[in-house]
N, C-alpha and C positions, 0 to 999 in steps of 0.2 A: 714418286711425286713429291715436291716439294710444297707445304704451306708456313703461309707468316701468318701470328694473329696479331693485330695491335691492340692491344687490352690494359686497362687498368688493374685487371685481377688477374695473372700471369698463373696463379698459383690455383686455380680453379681449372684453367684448362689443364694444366700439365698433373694435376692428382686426376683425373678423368683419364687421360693417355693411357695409364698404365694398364689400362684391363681390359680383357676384352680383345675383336676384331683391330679396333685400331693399336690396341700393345702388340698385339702379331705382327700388325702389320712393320712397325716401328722397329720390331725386332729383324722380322726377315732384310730391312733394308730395302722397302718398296714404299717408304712412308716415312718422310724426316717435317716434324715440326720445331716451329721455332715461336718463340713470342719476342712481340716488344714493347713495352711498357712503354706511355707517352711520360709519366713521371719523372722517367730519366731525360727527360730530353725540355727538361722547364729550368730557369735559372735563378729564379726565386727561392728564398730558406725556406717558403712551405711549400712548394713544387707544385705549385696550383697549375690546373687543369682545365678550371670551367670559372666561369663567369655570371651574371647576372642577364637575364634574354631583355634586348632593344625592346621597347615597346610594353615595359612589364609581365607580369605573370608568375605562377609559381613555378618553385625550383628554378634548376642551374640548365645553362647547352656548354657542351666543350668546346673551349678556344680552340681555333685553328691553329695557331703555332705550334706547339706541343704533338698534335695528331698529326699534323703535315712532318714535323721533320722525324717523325719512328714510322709513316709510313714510306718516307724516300730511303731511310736507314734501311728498314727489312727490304726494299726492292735493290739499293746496293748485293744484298747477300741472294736474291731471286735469279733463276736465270731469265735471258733477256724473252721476251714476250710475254712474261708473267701477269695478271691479271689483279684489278685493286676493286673489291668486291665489299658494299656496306653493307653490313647488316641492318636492316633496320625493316619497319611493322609496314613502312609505304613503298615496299619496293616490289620487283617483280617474283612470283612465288616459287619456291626451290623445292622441283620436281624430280621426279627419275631422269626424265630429258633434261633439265639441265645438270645434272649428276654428270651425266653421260658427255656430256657436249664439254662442259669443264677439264672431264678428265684427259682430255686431247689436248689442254694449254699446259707450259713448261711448267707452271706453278702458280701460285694464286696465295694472294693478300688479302686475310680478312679483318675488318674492321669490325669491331664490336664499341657500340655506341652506348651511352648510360645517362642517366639521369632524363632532362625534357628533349636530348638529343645531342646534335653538334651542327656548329653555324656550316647553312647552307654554303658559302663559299668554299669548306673544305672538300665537299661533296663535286662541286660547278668544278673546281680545278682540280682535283687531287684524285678522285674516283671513276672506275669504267665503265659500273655496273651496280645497284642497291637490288639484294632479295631479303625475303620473307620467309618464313618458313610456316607461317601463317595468320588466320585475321582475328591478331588477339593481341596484348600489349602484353610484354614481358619486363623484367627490371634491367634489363641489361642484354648486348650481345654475343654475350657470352657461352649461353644454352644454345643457340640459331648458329654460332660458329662450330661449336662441336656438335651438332646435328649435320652441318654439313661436312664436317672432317668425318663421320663416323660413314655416310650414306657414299662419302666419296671410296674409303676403306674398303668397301664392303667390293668394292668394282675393280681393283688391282689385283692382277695376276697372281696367286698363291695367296693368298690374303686368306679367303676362306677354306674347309676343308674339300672343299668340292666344286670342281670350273661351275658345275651344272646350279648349284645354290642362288649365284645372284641371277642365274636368265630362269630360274623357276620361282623369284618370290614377286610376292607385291608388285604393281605396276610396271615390273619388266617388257610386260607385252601390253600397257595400255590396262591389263584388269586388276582387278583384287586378288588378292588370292585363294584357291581352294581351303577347304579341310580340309585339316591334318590329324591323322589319330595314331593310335603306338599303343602296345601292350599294355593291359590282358585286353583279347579281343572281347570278352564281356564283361561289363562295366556296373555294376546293380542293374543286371537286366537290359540294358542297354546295350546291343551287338554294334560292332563297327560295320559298316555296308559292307556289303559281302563281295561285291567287286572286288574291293582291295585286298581282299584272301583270295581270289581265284585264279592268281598267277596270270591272266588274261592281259597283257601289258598293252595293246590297243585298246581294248575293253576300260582299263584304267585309264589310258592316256584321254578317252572320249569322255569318261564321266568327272574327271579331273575337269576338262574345259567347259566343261555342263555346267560346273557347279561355279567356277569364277565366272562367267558368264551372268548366270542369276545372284550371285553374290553381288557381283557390280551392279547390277541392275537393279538392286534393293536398295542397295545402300550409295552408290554415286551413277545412276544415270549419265551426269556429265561427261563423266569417263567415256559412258559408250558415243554420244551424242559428236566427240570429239573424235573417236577412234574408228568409228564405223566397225562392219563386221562383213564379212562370208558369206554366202548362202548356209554352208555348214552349220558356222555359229549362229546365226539367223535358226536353222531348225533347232540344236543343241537348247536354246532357248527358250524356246516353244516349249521345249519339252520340259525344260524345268518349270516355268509357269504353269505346265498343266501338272505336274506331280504337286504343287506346296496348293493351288485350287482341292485337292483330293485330301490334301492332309485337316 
């Protein structure tokens, strides 16, 4: 998969690349980033960027000049169907499903915005699509692009050590995820459930989904409210509700 970022801080994303899921990926040759700094693309001796916002207020918005033409630049080097994706705090929220649904387009264009924003008309003509990554202000789009570079990484073929990793974690199927535990199996007195020593592999597979099950259900509701469930997961639930009632 191919992404562009257009960033003013070029060197923030690309020291982040190097480690990690997404340097594998980068390595294997299933993952080529590129950045393009709007800086280079202003014609002024102080390469200005932003501007004062219509209508007063504090701080700066980015001119559109500058962001339009490093975002037509990196789509020159995109292939064709590639996608122009803003980041920004009022856009639609970046999920597993849309993880998922992106990683079907040839390549994608991320915009990371700064300061009190960038003027709406770059957005009106220049962009396909504005996400979030969630409902809180950050200083820049720069954390919310590699959030999505890293969530997209994690979903390419060889990327991880194991096919089974990205459809066994977090919101893969709509829940949270289980407990995870690892050696020594006792812990200051504390045993890991005994299920997962008893070689019982349905046995596991059932109290694994028992427990994302009541996991979601404590902590995001929504999720379930959204995803519906089984008769199965319908009883598996029950049952976790009545074990943490007893606790």
């Amino acid at each position: 998969m191919r992404i562009a970022v257009v960033t003013l801080f070029p060197e923030m994303i690309r020291d982040a690349l190097a480690h990690g899921v997404v340097g594998r990926a980068i390595e294997a040759g299933v993952l080529r980033i590129e950045c393009f700094d709007p800086r280079s693309f202003t014609n002024d001796v102080h390469r200005t960027v932003d501007d004062r916002p219509f209508g007063g207020g504090p701080g700066m918005v980015l001119k559109v000049e500058p962001l339009r033409d490093a975002l037509r630049a990196a789509m020159t080097v995109m292939p064709a169907g590639s996608r122009r994706v803003y980041m920004g705090a009022d856009g639609r929220q970046f999920d597993q499903s849309v993880a998922r649904a992106a990683l079907q387009w040839p390549g994608l264009v991320l915009l990371a915005g700064r300061y009190e924003g960038i003027d709406q008309r770059l957005i009106d003509g220049e962009v396909d699509m504005e996400w979030s990554i969630g409902d809180y202000v950050l200083s820049g789009g720069e954390l919310p692009a590699l959030v999505v570079i890293d969530a997209l990484a994690r979903l390419l073929p060889g990327t991880l050590g194991s096919a089974e990793s990205a459809e066994q974690e977090s919101f893969s199927d709509g829940l949270l995820d289980w407990p995870h535990y690892t050696r020594p199996a006792l812990l200051d007195g504390v045993p890991v459930p005994a299920v997962l020593t008893g070689g019982d592999h349905a046995a596991i597979g059932r109290w694994r989904l028992r427990e994302a099950l009541g996991r979601t259900w404590l902590r995001r509701p929504d999720l379930l409210e959204r995803r519906g469930m089984s008769e199965l997961e319908r009883a598996l639930l029950e049952e976790f509700k009545a074990k943490i009632e007893q606790v």
